[in-house]
ZADO-1210 file (C-alpha; in nm, 4 decimals, padded with zeros to 6 digits):
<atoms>
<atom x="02.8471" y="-00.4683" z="-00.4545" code="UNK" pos="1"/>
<atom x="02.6780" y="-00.1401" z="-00.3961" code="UNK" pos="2"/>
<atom x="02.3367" y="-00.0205" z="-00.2764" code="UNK" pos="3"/>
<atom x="02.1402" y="00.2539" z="-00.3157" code="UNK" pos="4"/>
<atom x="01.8159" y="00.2824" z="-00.0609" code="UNK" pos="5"/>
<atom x="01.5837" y="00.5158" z="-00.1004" code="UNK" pos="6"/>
<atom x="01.3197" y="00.5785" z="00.1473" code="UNK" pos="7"/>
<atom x="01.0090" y="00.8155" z="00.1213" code="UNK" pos="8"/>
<atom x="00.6960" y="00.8873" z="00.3254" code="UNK" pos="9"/>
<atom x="00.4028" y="00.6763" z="00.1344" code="UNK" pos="10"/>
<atom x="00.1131" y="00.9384" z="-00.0497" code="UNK" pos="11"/>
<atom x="-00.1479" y="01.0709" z="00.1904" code="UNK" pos="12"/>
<atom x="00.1407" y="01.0939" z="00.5142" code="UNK" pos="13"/>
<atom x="00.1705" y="01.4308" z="00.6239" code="UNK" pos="14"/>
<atom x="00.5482" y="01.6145" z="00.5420" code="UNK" pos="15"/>
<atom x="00.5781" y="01.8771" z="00.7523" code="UNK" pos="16"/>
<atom x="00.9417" y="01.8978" z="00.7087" code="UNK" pos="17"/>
<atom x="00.8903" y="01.9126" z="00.2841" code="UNK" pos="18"/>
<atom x="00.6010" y="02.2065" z="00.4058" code="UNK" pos="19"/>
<atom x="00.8770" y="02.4096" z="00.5966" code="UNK" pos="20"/>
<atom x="01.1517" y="02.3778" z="00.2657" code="UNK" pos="21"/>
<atom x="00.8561" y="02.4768" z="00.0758" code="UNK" pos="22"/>
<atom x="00.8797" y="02.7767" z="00.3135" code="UNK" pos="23"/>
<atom x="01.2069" y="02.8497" z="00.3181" code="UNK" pos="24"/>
<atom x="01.2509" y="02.8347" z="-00.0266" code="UNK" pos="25"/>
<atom x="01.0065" y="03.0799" z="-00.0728" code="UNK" pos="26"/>
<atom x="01.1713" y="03.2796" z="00.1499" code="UNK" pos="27"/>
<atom x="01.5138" y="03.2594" z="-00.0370" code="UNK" pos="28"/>
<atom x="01.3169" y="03.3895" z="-00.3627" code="UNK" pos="29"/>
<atom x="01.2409" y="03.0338" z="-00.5066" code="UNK" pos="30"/>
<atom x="00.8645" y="03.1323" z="-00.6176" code="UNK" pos="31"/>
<atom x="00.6821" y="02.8630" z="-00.7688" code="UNK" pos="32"/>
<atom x="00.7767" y="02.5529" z="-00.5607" code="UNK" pos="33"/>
<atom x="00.4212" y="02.4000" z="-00.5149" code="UNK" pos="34"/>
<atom x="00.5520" y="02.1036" z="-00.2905" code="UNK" pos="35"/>
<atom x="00.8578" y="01.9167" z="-00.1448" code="UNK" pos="36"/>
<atom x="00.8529" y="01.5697" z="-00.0159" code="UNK" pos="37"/>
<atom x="01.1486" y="01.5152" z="00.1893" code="UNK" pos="38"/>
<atom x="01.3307" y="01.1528" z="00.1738" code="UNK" pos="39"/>
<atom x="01.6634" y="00.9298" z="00.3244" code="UNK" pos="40"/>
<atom x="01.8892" y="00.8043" z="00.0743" code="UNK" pos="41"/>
<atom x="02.1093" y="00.5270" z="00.2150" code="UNK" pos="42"/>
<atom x="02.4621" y="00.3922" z="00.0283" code="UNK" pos="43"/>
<atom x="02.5007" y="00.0505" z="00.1477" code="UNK" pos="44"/>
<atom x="02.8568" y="-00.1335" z="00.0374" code="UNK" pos="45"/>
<atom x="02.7654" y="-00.5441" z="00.0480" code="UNK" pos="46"/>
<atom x="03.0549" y="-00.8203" z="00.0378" code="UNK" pos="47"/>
<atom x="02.8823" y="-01.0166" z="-00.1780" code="UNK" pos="48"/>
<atom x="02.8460" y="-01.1079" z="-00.5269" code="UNK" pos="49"/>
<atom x="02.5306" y="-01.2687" z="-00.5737" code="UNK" pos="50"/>
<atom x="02.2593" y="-01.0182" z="-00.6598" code="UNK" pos="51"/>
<atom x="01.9516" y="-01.2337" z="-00.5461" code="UNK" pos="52"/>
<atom x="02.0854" y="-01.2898" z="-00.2078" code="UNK" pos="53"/>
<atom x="02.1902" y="-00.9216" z="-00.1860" code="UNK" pos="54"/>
<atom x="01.8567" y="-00.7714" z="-00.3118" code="UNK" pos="55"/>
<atom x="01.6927" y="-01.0192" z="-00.0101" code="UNK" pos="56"/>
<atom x="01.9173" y="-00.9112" z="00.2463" code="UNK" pos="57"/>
<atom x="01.8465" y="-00.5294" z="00.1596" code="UNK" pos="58"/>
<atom x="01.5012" y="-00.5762" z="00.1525" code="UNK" pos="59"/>
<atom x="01.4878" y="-00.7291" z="00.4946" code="UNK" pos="60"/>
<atom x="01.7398" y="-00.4680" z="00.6081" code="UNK" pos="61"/>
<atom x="01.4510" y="-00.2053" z="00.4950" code="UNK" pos="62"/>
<atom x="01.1972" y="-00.4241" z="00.6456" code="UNK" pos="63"/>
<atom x="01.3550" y="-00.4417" z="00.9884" code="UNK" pos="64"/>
<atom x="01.5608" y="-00.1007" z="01.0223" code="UNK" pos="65"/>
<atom x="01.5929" y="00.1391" z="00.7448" code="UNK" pos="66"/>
<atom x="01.2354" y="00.1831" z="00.7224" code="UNK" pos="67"/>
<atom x="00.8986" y="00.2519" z="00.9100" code="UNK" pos="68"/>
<atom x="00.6995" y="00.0479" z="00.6282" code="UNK" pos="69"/>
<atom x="00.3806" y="00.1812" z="00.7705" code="UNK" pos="70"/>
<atom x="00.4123" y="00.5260" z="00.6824" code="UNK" pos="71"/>
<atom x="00.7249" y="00.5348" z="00.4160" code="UNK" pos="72"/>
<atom x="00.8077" y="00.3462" z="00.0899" code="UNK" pos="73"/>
<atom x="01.1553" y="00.2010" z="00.0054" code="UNK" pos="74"/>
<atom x="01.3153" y="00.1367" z="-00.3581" code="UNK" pos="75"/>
<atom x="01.6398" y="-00.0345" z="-00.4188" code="UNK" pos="76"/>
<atom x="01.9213" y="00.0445" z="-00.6750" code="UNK" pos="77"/>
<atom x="02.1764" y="-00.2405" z="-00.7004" code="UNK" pos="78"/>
<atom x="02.5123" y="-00.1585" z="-00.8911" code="UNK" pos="79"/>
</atoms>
């Protein structure tokens, strides 16, 4: 079964890597960008075929590793 994690700093955190490709962007001759919010996208491959158990097992794996719940949002995709 495959994953798809995304992870993304939560509204009101500071991006200060999305405010430098909003920079260099402009500098490339991309006018008009108004903001970029930069993310992680993780593929995860899981031996398993029971989508319950792995939605719960990806969610802890966010929990406990992929993500820094305090400051970032996570969303699953299962296949």
């Amino acid at each position: 079964m495959k994953a798809r994690v995304t992870v993304t700093l939560k509204n009101g955190v500071l991006d200060p890597q999305g405010k430098a490709i909003v920079g260099a962007l402009g500098s490339l001759g991309f006018d008009g960008v108004g903001s970029v919010r930069q993310g992680k996208v993780f593929d995860v491959e899981l031996d398993t075929t029971d989508r319950s158990k792995a939605e719960a097992n990806l969610k802890a794996m966010c929990e406990k590793l992929l993500a820094n719940t305090v400051i970032e949002d996570y969303s699953v995709a299962i296949d």
